[in-house]
N, C-alpha and C positions, 0 to 999 in steps of 0.2 A: 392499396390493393394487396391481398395475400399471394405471395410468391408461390408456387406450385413447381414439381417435379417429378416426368412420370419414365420409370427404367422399365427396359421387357429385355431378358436376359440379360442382362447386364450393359444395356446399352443404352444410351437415354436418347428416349422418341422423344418428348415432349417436353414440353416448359408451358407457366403461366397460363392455365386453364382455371378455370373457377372451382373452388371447395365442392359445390353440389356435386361435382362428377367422381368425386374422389371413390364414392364407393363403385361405381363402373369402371373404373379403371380399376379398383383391387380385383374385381371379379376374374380378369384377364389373368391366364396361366403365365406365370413369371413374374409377374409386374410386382413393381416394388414403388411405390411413392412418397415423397416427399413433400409439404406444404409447411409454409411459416406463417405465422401470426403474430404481426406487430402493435402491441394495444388492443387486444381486440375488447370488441363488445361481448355482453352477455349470452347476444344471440347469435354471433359467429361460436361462440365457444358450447351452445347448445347443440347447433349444426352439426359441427365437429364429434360433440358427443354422440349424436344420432349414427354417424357417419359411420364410425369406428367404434359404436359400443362403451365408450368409456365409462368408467366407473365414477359416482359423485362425488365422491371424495378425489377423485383425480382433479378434476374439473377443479373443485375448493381449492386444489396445491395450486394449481395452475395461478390462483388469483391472490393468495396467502404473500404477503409482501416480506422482505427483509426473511425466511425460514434460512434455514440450516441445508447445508450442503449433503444429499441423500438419491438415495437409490430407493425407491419402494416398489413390490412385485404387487400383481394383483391376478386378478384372474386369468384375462386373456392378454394382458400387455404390462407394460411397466412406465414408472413415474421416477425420471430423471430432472431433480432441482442441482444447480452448478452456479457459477458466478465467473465471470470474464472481471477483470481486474484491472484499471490504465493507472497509473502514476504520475502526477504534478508536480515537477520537480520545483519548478518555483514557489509553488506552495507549501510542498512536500505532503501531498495528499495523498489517500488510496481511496478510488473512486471502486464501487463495486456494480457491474451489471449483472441482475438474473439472467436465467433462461432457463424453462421448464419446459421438458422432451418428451411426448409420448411417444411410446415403441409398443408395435405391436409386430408382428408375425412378418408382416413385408410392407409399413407403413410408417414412416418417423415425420412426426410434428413437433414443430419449436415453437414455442412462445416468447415473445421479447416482451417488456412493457414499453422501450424506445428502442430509438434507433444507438443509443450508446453503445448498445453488444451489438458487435460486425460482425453479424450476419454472411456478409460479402465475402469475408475471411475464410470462413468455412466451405462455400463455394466454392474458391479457390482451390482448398486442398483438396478438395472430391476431383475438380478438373483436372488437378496435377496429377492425379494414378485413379483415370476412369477405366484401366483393367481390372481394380480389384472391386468396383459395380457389382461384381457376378456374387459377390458374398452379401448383398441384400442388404438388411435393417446393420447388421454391424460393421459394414463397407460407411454408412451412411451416422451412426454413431462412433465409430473410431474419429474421423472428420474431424466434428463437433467437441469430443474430447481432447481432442490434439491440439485443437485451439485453445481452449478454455485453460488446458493444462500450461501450455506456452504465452499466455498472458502473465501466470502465475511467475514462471521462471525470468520473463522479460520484468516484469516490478521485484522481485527480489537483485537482480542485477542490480538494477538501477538504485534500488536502496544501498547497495553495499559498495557502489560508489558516491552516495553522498556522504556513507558514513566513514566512507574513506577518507576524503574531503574535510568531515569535521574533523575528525582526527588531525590531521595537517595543519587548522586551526586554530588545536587546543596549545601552541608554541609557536603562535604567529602574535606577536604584541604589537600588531596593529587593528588588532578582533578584540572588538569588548566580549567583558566575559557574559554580559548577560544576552547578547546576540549570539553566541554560541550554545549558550544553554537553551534559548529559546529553538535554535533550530535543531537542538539533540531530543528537546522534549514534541518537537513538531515532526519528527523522525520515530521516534517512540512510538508514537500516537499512531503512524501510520504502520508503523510492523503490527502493531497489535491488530488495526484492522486486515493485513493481509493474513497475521496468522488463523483469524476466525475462520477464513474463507479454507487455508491451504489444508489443515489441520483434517478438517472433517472431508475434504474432497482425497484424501489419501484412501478413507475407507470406500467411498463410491468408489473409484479405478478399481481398488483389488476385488469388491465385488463383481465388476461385468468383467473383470479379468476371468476370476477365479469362474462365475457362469460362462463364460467363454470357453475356458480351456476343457468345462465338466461336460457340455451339454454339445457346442460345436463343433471345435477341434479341426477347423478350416487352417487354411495357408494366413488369417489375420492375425493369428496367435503371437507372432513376434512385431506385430506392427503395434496392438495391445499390451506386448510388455515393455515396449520401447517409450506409451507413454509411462507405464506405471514407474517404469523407472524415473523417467522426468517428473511425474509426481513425487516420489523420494526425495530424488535431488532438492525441489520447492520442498521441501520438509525439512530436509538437513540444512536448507539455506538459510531459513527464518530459525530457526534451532540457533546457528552459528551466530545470525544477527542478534540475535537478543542478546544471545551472552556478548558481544562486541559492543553491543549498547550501555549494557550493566559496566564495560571496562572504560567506556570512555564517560560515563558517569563518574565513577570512582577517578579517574584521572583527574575529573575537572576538582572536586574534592581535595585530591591530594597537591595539584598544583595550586589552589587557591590558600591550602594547608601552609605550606611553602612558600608563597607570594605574602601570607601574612606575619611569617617567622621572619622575611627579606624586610617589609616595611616596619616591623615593631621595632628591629634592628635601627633601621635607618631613624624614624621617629625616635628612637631612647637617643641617638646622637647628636639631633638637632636639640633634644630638649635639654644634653649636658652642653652644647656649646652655649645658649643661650641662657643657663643655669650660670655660670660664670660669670658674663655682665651684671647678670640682676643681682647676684650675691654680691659684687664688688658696690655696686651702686645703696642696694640695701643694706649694707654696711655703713659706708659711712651717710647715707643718710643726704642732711640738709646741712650737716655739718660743715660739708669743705665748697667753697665759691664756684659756681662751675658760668662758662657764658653766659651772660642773660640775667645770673644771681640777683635774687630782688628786682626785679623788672615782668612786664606785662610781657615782653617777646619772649622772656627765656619758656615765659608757658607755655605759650606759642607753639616754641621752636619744639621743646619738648613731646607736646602733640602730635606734632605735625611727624615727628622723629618713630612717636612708639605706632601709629596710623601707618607710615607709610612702612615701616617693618612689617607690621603684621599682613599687611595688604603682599608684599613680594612673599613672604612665608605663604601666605595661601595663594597665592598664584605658583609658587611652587609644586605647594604639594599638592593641587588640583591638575596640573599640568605631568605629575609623576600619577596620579589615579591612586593618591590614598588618602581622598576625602570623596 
């Protein structure tokens, strides 16, 4: 069922009424409404269009999958596409949720395609300062931004504590190196997809910033630059992770640089200890009696002699990690 919210002055009368009434309630002096649509159908979203006029190409955004983070104006309302963003640390994933907002005059509609983007969330923070209700459609998108924005900022934390973590890693030699690198390239993977999202969401804020401060100039103006600023922040954070990424790339590079300059070392000096017997031995040959001389056991022994060396030698250097 579509969520519904209906403000008269700034006060909120109602809840959970059905879409059809939506345009009777805008008719009412002051009123400002709110309605969400989770999945909807084609004909909930024709409804909608009827309801409030919308433009078809708004409609089209509203159902356009995976687009780019934007503000588009239109005639009488505007076409807000965003993305809410959750982070799997165990998998070190970046999950993305849309949401496409229309705004008109005194009416804001969200679309979800799931229940992934919390919705709920944003309730919340409309509850937590229903004083500032009386500022209409950008009382009721500030919200929605502040959320979306703080998704952003909560998965860049969280990224730059795991890349703190690997870091810590890269000089832990009880971490193989290719489990490290798997989870540096599985960290990678995931800043690239936060930055798709943060990147272009920096330009929506400063547009309903910058329409905000030109056209309103309400008492929301510093609550609107408190996100823009938290959106900066998510910009300069994924900014900083990448380059941290590129360092702890290169670390792994140069310590493995190092690790192979440590073992070539160690391998040239097993290979002059053991270069000594064989020289002595291949020297003189078959020449001088040794145990066993002329006998089935001495071959035996022999065997059994150069087998079980070579078997500790590679239990060695398999146990040191350079084979």
């Amino acid at each position: 069922m579509p969520r519904t919210r209906f403000y008269r002055d700034g006060q909120l009368v109602d809840e959970g009424f059905p879409i059809r009434e939506v345009s009777d309630r805008l008719a009412v002096e002051g009123a400002l409404v709110w309605f969400d649509l989770c999945a909807p159908t084609q004909e909930e979203l024709a409804t909608v269009r009827e309801e409030l006029g919308l433009h078809s190409l708004a409609i089209e955004g509203a159902l356009t999958e995976q687009q780019r983070p934007k503000l588009v104006h239109y005639e009488n309302h505007r076409l807000l596409a965003a993305y809410a963003v959750t982070f799997d640390v165990d998998n070190a994933e970046i999950a993305s949720h849309q949401v496409v907002a229309f705004l008109t005059s005194n009416a804001l509609v969200t679309v979800r395609r799931d229940d992934a983007f919390d919705i709920d969330e944003v309730v919340r923070r409309w509850d937590d300062q229903p004083d500032l209700a009386r500022f209409g459609v950008a009382f009721l998108l500030h919200g929605l931004l502040d959320y979306v924005v703080d998704t952003h900022m909560d998965a860049a934390l969280a990224l730059d504590q795991e890349l703190e973590k690997l870091e810590d890693r890269l000089f832990d030699e009880g971490n193989t190196q290719r489990a490290v690198q798997r989870r540096t390239f599985e960290l990678r993977k995931s800043l690239l997809v936060l930055r798709r999202v943060v990147l272009p969401m920096r330009e929506v804020v400063n547009a309903v910033l910058r329409h905000h401060d030109e056209d309103d100039r309400t008492g929301l103006y510093p609550f609107y630059q408190d996100v823009y600023d938290h959106m900066l922040r998510a910009v300069e954070w994924t900014d900083s992770l990448r380059d941290f990424v590129a360092t702890i790339l290169d670390t792994q590079l140069t310590l493995r640089g190092n690790r192979l300059n440590v073992v070539m070392k160690q391998v040239t000096s097993w290979a002059a200890i053991i270069a000594v017997p064989t020289a002595v031995t291949g020297f003189y040959g078959m020449n001088v009696p040794y145990p066993g001389y002329g006998e089935t056991v001495g071959f035996w022994a022999s065997m059994i002699v150069v087998l079980a060396t070579s078997a500790a030698l590679y239990a060695i250097f398999k146990r040191k990690d350079w084979l």
